[in-house]
BALO-990516 format. One line per field, with one value per atom (N, C-alpha, C): atom name; residue number from 1; x, y, z. Coordinates in nm, 3 decimals, padded with zeros to 5 digits. Each point is the difference from the previous one (the first is absolute). Layout:
# residues N
atome <- CA_...
num <- NUM_...
u <- X_...
v <- Y_...
w <- Z_...
***
This chain:
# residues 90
atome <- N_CA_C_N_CA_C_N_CA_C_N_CA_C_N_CA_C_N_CA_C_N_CA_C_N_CA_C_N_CA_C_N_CA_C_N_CA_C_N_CA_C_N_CA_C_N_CA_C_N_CA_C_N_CA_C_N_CA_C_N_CA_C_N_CA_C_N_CA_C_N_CA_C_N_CA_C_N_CA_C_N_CA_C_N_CA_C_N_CA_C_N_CA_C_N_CA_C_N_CA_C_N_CA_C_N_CA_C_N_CA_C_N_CA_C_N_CA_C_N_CA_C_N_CA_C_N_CA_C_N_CA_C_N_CA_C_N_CA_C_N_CA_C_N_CA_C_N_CA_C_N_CA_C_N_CA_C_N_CA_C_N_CA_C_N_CA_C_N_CA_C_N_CA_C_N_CA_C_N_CA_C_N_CA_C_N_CA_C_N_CA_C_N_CA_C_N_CA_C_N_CA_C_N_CA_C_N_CA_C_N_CA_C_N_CA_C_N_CA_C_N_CA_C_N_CA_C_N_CA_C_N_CA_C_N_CA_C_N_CA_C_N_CA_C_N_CA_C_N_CA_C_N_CA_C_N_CA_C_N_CA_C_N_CA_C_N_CA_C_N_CA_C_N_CA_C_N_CA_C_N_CA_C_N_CA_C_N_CA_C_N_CA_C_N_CA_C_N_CA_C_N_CA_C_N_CA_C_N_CA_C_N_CA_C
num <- 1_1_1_2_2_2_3_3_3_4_4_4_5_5_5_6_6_6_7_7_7_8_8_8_9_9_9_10_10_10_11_11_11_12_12_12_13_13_13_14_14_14_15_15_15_16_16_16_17_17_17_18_18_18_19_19_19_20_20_20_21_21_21_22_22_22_23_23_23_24_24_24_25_25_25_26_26_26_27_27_27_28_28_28_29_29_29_30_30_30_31_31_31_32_32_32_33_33_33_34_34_34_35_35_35_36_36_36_37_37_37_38_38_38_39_39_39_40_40_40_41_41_41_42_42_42_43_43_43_44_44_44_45_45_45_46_46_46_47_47_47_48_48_48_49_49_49_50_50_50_51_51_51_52_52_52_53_53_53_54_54_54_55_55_55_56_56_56_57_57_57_58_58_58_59_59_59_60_60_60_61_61_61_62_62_62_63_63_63_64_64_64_65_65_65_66_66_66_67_67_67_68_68_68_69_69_69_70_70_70_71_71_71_72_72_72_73_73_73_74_74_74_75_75_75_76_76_76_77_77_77_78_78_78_79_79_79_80_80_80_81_81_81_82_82_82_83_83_83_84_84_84_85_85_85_86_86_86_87_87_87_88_88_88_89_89_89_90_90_90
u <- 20.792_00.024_00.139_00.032_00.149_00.015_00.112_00.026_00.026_00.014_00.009_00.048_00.152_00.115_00.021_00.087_-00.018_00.081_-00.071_00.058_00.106_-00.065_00.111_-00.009_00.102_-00.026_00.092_-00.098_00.137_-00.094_00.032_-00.007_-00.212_-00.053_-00.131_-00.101_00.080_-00.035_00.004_-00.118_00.043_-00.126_00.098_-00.093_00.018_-00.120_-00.009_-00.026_00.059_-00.037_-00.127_-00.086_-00.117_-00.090_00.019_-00.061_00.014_-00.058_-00.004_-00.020_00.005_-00.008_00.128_00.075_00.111_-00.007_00.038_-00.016_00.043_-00.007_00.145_-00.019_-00.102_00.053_-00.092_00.025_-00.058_-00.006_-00.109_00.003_-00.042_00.118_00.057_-00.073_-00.046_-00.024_-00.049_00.025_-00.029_-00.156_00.063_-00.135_-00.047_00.060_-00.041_00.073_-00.028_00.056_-00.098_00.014_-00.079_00.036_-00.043_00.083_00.002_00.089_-00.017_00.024_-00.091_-00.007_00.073_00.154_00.055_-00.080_-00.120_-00.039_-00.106_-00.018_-00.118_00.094_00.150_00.047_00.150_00.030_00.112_00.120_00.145_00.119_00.036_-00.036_00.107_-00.087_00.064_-00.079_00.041_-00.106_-00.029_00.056_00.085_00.067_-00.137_-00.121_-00.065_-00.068_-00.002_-00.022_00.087_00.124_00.105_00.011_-00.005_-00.045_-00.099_-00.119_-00.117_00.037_00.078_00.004_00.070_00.121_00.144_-00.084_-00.064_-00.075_-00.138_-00.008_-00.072_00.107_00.124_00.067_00.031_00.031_-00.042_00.131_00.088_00.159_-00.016_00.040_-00.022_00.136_00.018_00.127_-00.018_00.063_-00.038_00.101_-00.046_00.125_-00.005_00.149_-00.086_-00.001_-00.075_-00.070_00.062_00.080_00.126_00.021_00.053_00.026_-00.096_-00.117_-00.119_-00.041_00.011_-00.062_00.090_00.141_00.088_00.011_-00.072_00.004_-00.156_-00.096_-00.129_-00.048_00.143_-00.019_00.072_00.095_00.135_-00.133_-00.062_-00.087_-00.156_-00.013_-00.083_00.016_00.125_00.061_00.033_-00.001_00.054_-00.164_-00.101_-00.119_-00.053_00.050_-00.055_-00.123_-00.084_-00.127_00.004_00.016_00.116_-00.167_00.006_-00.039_00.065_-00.065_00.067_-00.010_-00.004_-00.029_00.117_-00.047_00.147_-00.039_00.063_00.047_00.055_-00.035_00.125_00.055_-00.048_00.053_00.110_00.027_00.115_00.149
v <- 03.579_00.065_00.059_-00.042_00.063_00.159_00.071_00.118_-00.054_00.114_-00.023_00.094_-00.108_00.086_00.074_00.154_00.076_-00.064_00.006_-00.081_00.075_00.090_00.139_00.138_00.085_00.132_00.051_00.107_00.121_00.132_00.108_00.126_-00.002_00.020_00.013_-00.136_-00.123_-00.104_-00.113_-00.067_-00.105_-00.103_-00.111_-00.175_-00.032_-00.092_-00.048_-00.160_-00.078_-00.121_-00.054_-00.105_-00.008_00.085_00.115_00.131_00.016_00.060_00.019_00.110_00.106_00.181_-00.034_00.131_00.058_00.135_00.046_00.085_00.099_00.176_00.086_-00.022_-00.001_00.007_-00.104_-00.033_-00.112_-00.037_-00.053_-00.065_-00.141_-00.056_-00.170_-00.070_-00.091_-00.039_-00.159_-00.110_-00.135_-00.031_-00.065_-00.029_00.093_00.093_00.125_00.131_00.071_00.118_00.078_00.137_00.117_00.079_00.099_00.135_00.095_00.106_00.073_00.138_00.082_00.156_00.121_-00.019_00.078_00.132_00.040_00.142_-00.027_-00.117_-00.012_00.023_-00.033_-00.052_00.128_00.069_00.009_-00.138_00.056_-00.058_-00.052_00.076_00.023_-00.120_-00.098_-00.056_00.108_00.064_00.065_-00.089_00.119_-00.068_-00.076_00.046_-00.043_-00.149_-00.014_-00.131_-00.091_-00.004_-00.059_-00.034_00.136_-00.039_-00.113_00.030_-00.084_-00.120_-00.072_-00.104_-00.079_00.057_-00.044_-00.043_00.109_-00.045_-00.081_-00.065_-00.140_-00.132_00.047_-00.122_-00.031_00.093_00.016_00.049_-00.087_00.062_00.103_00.105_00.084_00.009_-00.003_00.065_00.087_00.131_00.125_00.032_-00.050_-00.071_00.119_00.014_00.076_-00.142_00.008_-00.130_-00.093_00.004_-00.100_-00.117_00.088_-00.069_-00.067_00.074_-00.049_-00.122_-00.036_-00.123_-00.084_00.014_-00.090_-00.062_00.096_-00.069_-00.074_00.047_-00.069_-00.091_-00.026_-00.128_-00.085_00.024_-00.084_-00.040_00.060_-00.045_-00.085_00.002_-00.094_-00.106_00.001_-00.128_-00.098_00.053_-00.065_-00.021_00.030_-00.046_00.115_00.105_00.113_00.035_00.017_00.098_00.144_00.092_00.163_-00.017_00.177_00.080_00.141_00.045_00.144_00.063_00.116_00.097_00.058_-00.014_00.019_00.133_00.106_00.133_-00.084_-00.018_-00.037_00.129_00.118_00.113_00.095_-00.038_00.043_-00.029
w <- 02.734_-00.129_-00.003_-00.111_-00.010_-00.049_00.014_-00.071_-00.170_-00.067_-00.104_-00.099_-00.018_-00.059_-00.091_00.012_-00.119_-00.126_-00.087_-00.126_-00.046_-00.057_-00.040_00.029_-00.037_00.061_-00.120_-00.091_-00.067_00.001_00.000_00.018_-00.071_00.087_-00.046_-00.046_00.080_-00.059_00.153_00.009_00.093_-00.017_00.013_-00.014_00.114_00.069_00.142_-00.067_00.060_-00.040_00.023_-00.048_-00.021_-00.006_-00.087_-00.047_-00.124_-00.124_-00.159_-00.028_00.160_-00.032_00.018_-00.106_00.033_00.080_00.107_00.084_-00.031_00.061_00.002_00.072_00.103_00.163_00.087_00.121_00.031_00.149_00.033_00.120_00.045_00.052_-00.022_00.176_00.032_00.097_-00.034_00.144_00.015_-00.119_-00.081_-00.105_-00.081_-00.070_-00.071_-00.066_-00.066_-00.033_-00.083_00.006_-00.057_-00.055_-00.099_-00.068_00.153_00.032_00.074_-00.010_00.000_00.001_00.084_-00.041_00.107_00.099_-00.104_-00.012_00.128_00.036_00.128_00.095_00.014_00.145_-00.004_-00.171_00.031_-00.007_-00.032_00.012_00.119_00.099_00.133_00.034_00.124_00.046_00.170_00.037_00.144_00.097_00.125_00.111_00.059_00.044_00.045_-00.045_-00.101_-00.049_-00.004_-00.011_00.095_00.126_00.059_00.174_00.021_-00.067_00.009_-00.006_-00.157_-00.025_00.149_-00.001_00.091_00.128_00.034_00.166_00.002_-00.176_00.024_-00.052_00.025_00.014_-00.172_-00.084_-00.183_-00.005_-00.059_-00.040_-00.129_-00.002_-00.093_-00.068_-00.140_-00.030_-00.092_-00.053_-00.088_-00.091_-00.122_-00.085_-00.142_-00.077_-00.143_-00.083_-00.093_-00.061_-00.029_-00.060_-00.066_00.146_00.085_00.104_00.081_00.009_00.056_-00.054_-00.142_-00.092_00.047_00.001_00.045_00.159_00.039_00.156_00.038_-00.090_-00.008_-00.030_-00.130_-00.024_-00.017_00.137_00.107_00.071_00.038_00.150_-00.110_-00.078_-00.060_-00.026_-00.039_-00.068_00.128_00.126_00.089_00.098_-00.091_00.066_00.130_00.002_00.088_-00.008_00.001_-00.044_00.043_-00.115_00.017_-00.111_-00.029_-00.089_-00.015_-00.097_-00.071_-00.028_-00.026_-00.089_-00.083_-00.108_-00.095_-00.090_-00.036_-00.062_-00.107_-00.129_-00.124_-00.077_00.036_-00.080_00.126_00.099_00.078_00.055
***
């Protein structure tokens, strides 16, 4: 299953390709995407969940959004399987 590229992104607004929700916020992974509730997890993504990922071998990068979409979906387009969690109001 492939990732699946962010279509668009403007301030409170985001399309995931093969999706017909428009998002504010979102979480992108191999075959899928969801609305996402900052208010369960918080903004920050925690040092510790980083740690976690990294020491199962999980490249992490901690992006502000703009840039994050752009590097998410550099690594899609080139057939990676990445996911995301995307903030569209920061």
């Amino acid at each position: 299953m492939s990732s699946p590229e962010i279509a668009s992104l403007s301030w409170g607004q985001m399309k995931v390709q093969g999706s017909t929700t428009t998002y504010k916020d979102c979480k992108v992974w191999p075959g899928g995407s969801r609305a996402w509730d900052w208010r369960e997890t918080g903004t920050e993504v925690p040092p510790s969940t980083v740690e976690y990922l990294k020491k199962h071998g999980i490249d992490v990068r901690v992006l502000q959004t703009e840039a994050a979409v752009k590097e998410y979906n550099a690594l899609a387009a080139q057939g990676v399987r990445v996911g995301g969690v995307f903030h569209s109001t920061c």
